[in-house]
N, C-alpha and C positions, 0 to 999 in steps of 0.2 A: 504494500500500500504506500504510494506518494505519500511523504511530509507534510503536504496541503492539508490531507482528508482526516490529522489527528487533531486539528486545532476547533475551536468551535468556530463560525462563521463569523467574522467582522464586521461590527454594522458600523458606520461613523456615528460617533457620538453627539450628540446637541448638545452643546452649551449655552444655558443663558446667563446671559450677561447683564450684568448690573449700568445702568449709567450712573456717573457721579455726579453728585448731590455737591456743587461748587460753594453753595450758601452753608451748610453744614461742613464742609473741610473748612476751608477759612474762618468760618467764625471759629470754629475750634480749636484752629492754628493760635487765632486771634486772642481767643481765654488762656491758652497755654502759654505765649507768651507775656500775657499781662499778669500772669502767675509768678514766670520767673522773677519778671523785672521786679514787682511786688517783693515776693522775697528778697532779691539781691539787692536792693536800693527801698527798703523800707519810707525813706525820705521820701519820696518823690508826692507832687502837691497830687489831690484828689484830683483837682479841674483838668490835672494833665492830662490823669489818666480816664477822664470821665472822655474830654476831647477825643483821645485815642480809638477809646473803646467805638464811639458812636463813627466817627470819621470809617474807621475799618469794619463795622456795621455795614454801614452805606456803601464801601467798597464791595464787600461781599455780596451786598446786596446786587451791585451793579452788575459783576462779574456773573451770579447764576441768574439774570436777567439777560444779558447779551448770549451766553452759553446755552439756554432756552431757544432765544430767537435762531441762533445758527444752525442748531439741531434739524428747524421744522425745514 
């Protein structure tokens, strides 16, 4: 008996696939780093980091908005 006929039959496999969720990594990135800085420079004013936090909001926000749009 051929080598072929001992194997089971190969079917290709489906894979689904996830698309990314750009507003959910970045904001994420975004907490994790205002974590470190947080800890490593305790000083730092609130308003900085309230600035930061909303400005890279709206970026995020922007970026899984145009990422959306190219998709369609």
């Amino acid at each position: 008996m051929p080598p072929e006929h001992d194997r089971p039959e190969q079917r290709p496999v489906s894979r689904r696939v996830h698309r990314t969720d750009w507003m959910a990594l970045l904001s994420g990135m975004l907490f994790i780093a205002i974590g470190i800085v947080f800890i490593s420079r305790p000083a730092v004013q609130p308003l900085v980091m309230l600035t930061v936090l909303v400005s890279g909001l709206g970026l995020a926000g922007l970026v899984a908005i145009l990422a959306k749009v190219i998709r369609r």
